[in-house]
N, C-alpha and C positions, 0 to 999 in steps of 0.2 A: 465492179467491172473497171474501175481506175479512170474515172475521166475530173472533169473540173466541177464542181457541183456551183450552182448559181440560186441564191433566195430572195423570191420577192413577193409582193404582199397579195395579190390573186391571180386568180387562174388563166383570165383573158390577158393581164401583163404578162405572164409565165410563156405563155400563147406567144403573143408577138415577139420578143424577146429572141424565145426559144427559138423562131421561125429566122430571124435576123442570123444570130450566132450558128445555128447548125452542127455539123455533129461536131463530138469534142466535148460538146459543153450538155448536161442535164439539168434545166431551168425547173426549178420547183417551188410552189407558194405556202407561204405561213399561215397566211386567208387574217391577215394583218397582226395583231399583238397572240403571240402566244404565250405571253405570263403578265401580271396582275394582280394589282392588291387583293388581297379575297375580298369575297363579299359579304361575310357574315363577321366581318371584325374586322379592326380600322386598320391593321398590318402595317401601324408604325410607329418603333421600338424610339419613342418621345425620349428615353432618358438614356437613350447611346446614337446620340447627335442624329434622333430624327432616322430613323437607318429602316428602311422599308423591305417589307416580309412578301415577296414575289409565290407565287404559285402559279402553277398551270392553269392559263385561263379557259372558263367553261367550254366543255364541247371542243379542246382545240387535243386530247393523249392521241388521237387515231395521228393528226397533223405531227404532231411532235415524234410520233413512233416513225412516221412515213421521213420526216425529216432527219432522224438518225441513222434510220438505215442506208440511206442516201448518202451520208456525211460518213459514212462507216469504212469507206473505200476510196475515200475522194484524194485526188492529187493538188488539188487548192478550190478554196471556199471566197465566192464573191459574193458579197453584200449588195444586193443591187436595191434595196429598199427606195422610196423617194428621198429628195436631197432636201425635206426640211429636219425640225426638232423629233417628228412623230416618228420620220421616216428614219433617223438615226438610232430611236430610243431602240425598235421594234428592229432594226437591227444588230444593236447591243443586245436584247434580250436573246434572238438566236442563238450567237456566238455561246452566249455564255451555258444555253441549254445543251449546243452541239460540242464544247469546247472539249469535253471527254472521251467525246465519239471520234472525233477527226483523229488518223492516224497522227502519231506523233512527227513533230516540224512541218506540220501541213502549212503551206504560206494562205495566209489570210486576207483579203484586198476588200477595200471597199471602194465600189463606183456609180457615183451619182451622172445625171443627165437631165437637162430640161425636156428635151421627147425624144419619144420611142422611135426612130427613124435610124437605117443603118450606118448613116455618117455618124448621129449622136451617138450609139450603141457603141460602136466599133472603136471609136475615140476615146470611151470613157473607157472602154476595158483595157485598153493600151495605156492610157494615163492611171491607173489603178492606183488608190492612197491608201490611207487609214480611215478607220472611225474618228471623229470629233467627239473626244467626249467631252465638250464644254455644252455640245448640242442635248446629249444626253444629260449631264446635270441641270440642266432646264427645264428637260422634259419633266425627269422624275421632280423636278421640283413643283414644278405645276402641279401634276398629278397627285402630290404628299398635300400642299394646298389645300387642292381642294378637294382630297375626302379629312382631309383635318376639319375645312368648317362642312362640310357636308355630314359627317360622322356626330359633329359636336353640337349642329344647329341645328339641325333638321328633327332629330327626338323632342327636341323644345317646341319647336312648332306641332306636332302631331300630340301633344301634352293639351298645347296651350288652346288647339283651335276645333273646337268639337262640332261632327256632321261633313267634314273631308278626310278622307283619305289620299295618301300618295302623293302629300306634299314635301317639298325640298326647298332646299335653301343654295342654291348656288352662286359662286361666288362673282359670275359674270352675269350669270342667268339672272339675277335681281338686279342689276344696274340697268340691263334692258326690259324688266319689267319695270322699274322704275320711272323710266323715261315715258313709257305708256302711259302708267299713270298720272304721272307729275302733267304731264302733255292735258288727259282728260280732265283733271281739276282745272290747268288755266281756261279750259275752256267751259267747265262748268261756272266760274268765275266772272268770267269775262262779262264787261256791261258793253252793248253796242254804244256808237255815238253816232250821233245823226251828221252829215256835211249836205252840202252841193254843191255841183259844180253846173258851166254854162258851156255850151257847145252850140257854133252857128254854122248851121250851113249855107254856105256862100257859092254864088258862080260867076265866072268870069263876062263881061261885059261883050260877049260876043253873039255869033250863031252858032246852037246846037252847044251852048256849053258843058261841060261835065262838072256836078257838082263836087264839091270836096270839104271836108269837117275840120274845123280850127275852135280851141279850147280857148276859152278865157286863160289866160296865162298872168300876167300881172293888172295890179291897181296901181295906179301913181295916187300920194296922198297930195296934200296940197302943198307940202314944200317940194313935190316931185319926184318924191324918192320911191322904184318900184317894190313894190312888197306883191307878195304868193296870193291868192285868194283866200278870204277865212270867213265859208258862206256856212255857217251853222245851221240854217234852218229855211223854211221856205218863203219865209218874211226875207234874208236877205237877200235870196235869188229873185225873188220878184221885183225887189226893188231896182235890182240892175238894170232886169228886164223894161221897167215901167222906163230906166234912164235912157235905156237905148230904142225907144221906140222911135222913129224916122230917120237914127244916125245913119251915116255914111261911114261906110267902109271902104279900105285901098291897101294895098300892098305895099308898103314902107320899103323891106329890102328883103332880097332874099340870097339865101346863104346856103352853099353845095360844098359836101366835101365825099372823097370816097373814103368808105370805113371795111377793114376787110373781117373776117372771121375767122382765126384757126381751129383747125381742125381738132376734136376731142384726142388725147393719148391711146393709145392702147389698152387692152382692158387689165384689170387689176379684178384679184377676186372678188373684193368688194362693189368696181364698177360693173364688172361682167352681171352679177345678181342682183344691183341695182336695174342694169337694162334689162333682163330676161321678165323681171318682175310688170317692170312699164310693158314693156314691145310684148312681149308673148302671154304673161300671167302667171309667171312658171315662181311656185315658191323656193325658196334657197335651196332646199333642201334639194328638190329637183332637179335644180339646176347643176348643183355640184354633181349629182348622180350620172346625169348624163353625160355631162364634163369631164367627167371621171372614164365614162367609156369610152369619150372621141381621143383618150391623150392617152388609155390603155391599147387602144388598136380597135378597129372595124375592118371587115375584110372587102376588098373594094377590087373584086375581079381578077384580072390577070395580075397586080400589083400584089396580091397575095394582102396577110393582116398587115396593116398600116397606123402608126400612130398620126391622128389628125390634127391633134394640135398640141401646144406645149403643156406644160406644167399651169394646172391649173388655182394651186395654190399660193400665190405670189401677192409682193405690194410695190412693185417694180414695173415700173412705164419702159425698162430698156428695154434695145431691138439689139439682135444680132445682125451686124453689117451685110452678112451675108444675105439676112432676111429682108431686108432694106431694099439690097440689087434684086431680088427675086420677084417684092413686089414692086417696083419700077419699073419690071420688065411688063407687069401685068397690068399697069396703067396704061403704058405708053400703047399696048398692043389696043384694048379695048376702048382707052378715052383719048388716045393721041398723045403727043410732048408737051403740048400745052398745059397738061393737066400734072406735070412735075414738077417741083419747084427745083431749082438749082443745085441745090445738093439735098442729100435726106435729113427729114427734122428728126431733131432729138425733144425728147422731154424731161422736165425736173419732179423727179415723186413728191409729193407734198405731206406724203406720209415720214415724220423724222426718224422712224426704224424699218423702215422701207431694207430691203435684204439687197441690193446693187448688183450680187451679184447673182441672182437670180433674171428670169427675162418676165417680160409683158405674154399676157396670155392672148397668143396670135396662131395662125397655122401654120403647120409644120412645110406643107408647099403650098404657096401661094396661090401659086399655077391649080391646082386642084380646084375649080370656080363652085359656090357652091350648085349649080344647075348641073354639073356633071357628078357629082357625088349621090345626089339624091337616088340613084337608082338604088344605091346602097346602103340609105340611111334608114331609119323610121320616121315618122314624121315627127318628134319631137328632135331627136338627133340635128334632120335636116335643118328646122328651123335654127336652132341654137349652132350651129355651125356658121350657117349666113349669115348670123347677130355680129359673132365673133371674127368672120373674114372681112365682111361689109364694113367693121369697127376699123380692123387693122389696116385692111388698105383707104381707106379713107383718111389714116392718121397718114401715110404716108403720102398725098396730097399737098397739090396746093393750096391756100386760104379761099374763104368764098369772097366776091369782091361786090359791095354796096354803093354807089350812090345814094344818101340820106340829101334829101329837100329839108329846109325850113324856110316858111315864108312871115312874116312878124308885119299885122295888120290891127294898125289901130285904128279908133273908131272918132267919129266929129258930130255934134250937133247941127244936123242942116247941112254944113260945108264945112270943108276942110280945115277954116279959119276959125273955126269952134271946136275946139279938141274937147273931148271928153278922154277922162282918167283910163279908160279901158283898154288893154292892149291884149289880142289874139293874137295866137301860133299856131300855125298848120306844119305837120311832117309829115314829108312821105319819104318811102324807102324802094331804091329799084336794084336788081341783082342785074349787074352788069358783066358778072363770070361765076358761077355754081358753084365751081374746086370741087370740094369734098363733097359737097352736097348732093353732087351724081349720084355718090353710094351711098350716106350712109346720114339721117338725121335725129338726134337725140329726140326723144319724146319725153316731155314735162314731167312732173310730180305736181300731186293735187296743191293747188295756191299759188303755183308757177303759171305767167303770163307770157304768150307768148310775145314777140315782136312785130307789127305793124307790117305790114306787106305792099301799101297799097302803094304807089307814086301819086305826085301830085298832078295837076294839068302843067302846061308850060307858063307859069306866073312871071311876070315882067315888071321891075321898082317902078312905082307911081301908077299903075292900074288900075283904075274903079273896079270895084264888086259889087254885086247885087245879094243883099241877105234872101235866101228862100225861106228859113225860119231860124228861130231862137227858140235853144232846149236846153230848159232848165231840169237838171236830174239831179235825185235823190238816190245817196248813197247812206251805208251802213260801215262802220270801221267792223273786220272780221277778226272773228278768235284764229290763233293760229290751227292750221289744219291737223287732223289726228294724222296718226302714223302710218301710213303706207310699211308695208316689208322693206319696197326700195329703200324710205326713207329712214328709216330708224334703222339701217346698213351705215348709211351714210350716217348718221347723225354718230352712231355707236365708234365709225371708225376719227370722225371730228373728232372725238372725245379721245382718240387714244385707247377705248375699251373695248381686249378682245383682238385678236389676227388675224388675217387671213382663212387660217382652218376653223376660226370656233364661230362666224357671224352666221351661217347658217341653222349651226347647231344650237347657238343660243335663241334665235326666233324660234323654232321647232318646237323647242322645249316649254318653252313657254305659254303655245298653242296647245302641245299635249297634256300641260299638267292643267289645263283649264280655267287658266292666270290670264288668257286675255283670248277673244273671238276674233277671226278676220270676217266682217262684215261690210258687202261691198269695197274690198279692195281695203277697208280701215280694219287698222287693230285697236278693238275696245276691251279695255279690262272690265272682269268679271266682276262678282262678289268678292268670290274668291282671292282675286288679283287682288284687289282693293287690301284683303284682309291681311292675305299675305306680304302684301307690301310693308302695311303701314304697321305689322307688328315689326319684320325685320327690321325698319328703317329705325322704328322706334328704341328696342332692343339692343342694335349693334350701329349708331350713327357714322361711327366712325369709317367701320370697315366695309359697310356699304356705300359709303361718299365716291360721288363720281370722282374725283380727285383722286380719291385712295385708289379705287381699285385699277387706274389710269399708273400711276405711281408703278403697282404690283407688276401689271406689263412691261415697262419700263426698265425693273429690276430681274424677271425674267430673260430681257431681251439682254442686260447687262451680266448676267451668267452665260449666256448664249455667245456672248462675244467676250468671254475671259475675264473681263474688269468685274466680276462678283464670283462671292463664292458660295453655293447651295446651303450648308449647314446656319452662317453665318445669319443669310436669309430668313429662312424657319425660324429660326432663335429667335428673333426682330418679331416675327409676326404671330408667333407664339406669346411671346412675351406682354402682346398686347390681345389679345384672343381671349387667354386664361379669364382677365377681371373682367371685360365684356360679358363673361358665359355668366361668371358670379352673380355681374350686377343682373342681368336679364332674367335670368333664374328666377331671383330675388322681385324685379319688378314688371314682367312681362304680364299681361293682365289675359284670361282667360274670355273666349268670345265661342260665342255658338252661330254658325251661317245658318241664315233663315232658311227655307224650306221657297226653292221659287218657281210661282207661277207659269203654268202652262205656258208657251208664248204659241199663239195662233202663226197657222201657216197658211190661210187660205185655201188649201188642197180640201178635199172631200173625201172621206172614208169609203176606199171601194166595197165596202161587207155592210155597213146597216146606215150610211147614209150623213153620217156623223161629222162633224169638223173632225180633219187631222191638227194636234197642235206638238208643239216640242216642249219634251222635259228632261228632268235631268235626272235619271238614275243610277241601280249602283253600279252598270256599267261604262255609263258616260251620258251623254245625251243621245235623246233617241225621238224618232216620230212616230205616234199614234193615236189612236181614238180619243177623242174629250169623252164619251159614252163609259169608258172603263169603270168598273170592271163589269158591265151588261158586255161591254162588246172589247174582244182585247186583240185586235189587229195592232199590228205593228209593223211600219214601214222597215224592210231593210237595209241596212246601209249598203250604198255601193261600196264600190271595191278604194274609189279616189278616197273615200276615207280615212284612210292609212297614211301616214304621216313618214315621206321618204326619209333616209337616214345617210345615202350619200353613200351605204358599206355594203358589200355582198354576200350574199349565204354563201358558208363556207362551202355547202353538201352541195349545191348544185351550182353554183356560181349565178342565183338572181337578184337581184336585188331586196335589200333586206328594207321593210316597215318599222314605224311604231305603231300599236295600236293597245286600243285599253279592252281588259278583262278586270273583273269585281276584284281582282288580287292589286289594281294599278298599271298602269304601263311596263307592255312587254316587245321584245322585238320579233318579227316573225318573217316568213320567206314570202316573197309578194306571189312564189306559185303555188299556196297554197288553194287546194288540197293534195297536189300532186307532190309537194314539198311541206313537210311537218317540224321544219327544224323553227326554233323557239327557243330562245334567251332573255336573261333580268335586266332590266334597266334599275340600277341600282339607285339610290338618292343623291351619292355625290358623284355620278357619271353624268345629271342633269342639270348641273351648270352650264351648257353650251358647249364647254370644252370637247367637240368631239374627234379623235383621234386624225390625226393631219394623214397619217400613211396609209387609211383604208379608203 
């Protein structure tokens, strides 16, 4: 019927889009990659420079037929896919599938946008470019990667490792399990060491004092010089103790400064999933999912579908100016002027392939509070919108502002005139102005302390004190803390391993192939894990080294911005692959996983009375009778089971899981049973790397 045909990656984007643009234009979704290496053969031609064998991806000829015919009549074709690597490739792939269908000199436009909102829309289809294909030789090179070692390593493993199924070797996906394990051995290792310390509580010389806590802080030795305390054991806190029985105590000097606090950046994808995991419990996975919904559109009343926040794939702290004045405006209305700082802060990404020109993942209107949204959200929605507005305008804030107390209290024998070596410090801290702290406060990772809160009394230089008692504590030095989700986000992106789109999909992965447990907020590796670690690591040192696979990112992102070239890449990493596979072949050592014990759950067998415990069979793990096989009750799993994936069923637009059957990890529609649709998770799709554009 001759109008503009527009292609983007689902149905809910297709939706808001479509609702923006209006007639003229026919917006329709690919329901993300429509072509892909196959699955049953590695589809890459290694001896005519690496040159990869595309096919129709599963389940997508109905999509691809619906997309030609569409394209069969069209007066020009937009590419509106997302403006990363994923979101170009799976743009590139369309083209190339519709490029016979499109009447001939159809004009071709590609147009990217941070959100769904009709100033972005409208802008970006008037500003209309090309494809990047330096973004697409990135992609495909990622993806050639990693089914090269997925294809080449992963048989080795399933050779080598007898009583698992459905293991993989991926090429990110092992640096983060690596980190798990590497993390649980230091602390398998770890020997505590005994210390002490001394704490007096003292109060000031008056009526109705209020008491307050000062640390042993330095020893003067006998030429004077102060050194740190070094009390090993309970022989040498008592001895203190024993010295300081009758001293006198006074207040030497004390010393005030105000210290302020800026406010946290804007969220980054990595940060954004760091908090959702602390502040709400929400795994990456999830988090990206729902993220994915607020930035695709929610329909929110009279405003009709609306995209709620930006792009939530990014590693970019910038603000759009415009976004700046808008939350300014939402400051000064609800906290006053005081609470602006002078002009709006900027932040520096500390990430060094950080994309600049991408934005901070913040809302699309500011003005939209999340209390007025909620009528329209779900309640996970709501919450993860608040996380991310509460983040944003709090960055746009002023600092919080502290007065810090120290007061430095030595101690005398009898009188003043009798100095004894010992010198105390007392700190206290008082918020003298909030800023940011109105909206919005970071919450810890497990080992993180936080900052003293308390003020001191008003302490005056030369003022007697009265000890109330002396407390000598015993302390233990701590192994470092295992991994948090948040935390090994954070640690994974330190290292440079992994972007934006894969740190969800690589924690995922690594939970569902049963390489590591999240137990009470920590991730502990398996048997399994352990097993498959430390033959990989063994096997291929090289190409599993955090370094290397740091490196590999590096020279992806250097394809992605022109200064490399694809082919040239592969060659390199090929070239050092090949004698890896030989030598491991050759010396990989054959291991059988034990067979492991029930673990008690404390629950009670509602059918004959019995402990329920957990095992692990051939569908995964699962809960049931210790009695079996007299009594073979078995606990259901619920639904949260399922392991989100961050993608949507093509058929009905819900949200797509992982979950495991006796065949391995599969992907399925979360509205199952009313939805049956069902896809492979292949071996080298379980590197983490999961598709940036879906």
């Amino acid at each position: 019927m001759g109008s503009k045909l527009v292609i983007v990656e689902s149905p809910a984007k297709a939706k808001t889009i479509g609702g923006i643009l209006g007639r003229g234009y026919r917006v329709r979704a690919s329901m993300g990659h429509i072509r892909d290496l196959p699955h049953k053969s590695l589809g890459v031609d290694i001896e005519r420079g690496f040159r990869p064998h595309y096919v129709a991806a599963p389940r997508r000829k109905k999509t691809i037929d619906a997309l030609k015919e569409a394209a069969s009549d069209a007066d020009a074709l937009y590419l509106a896919t997302d403006l990363d690597r994923e979101g170009e490739a799976i743009a590139w792939h369309v083209l190339q599938v519709l490029r016979r269908t499109l009447p001939k000199g159809t004009p071709i436009h590609r147009v990217t946008f941070h959100e769904i909102t009709e100033d972005a829309v409208e802008r970006a289809f008037s500003q209309a470019g090309t494809l990047n294909r330096a973004l697409v030789e990135a992609q495909q090179t990622r993806r050639i990667l990693d089914r090269l070692v997925g294809y080449s390593i992963s048989p080795l493993l399933w050779r080598r490792i007898r009583g698992a199924k459905g293991l993989s070797a991926g090429r990110v996906q092992t640096a983060a399990l690596r980190l798990v394990v590497d993390r649980e051995r230091e602390i398998e290792a770890f020997v505590p060491v005994e210390y002490w310390s001394i704490e007096a509580l003292l109060a000031q010389q008056i009526d109705d004092p209020t008491a307050f806590l000062a640390q042993l802080w330095r020893i003067h030795d006998a030429r004077g010089k102060a050194q740190e305390p070094n009390l090993k054991n309970r022989d040498d806190a008592q001895a203190i103790v024993d010295a300081l029985e009758g001293a006198v105590y006074w207040v030497d000097r004390v010393e005030t400064a105000e210290r302020s606090r800026s406010p946290w950046p804007p969220f980054t994808t990595s940060t954004m999933q760091q908090a959702a995991s602390k502040a709400l419990g929400f795994p990456p996975g999830l988090t990206m999912r729902i993220a994915q919904q607020l930035y695709e559109g929610v329909h929110i009343g009279e405003e009709g579908t609306v995209g709620l926040i930006t792009y939530m794939r990014t590693d970019s702290t910038y603000v759009a100016p415009e976004a700046q004045q808008a939350a300014r405006e939402v400051i000064a209305h609800y906290w006053g002027e005081e609470y602006l700082p002078p002009r709006p802060p900027t932040y520096r990404t500390r990430v060094k392939s950080a994309q600049e020109a991408h934005e901070a993942i913040r809302p699309t209107g500011p003005q939209r509070t999340p209390k007025q949204l909620r009528p329209f959200l779900d309640d996970k929605q709501a919450r993860l919108y608040e996380l991310i507005w509460r983040r944003f305008i709090a960055s746009q804030m002023k600092p919080a502002l502290f007065k810090v107390t120290t007061a430095y209290i030595p101690t005398a024998a009898g009188s003043r005139a009798q100095p004894l070596p010992y010198l105390f410090r007392a700190q206290g801290r008082e918020c003298l102005f909030p800023g940011y702290l109105k909206v919005y406060e970071e919450l810890l990772d497990e080992g993180e302390e936080a900052e003293g809160e308390a003020a001191l009394p008003l302490l005056t230089a030369g003022e007697g004190l009265d000890l109330l008692e002396l407390i000598p504590k015993q302390h233990w030095t701590k192994p470092p803390p295992r991994y948090t989700e948040s935390s090994l986000i954070k640690e994974l992106e330190r290292r440079g391993i992994g972007r934006p789109s894969t740190f969800a999909g690589m924690v995922s992965i690594i939970k569902s192939r049963g390489y590591v447990e999240r137990q009470r907020k920590v991730l502990l590796p398996t048997e399994l894990g352990f097993t498959v670690c430390d033959m990989l690591i063994g096997g291929f040192p090289e190409l599993f080294d955090y370094g290397f696979t740091a490196q590999m990112e590096d020279q992806l992102d250097d394809i992605a911005n022109g200064r490399a070239e694809r082919v040239p890449t592969l060659e390199q990493f090929w070239a050092g692959l090949q004698p890896a596979l030989e030598r491991a072949s050759e010396t990989m050592p054959k291991v059988t996983l034990s067979k492991e014990k029930p673990e008690p759950t404390g629950k009670t067998c509602p059918e004959c009375g019995g402990a329920l415990v957990r095992r692990k069979g051939r569908y995964g793990y699962f809960t049931g009778c210790a009695n079996y096989p007299k009594c073979e009750y078995i606990e259901r799993a619920q639904k949260d089971d399922a392991q989100p994936t961050g993608e949507t069923c093509p058929q009905c637009g819900a949200a797509l899981v992982q979950r495991r059957s006796k065949y391995g990890p599969f992907l399925g529609c979360s509205n199952y049973p009313t939805c049956r649709y069902t896809a492979k998770v292949t071996s080298d799709q379980a590197d983490g790397d999961a598709p940036e554009g879906q």
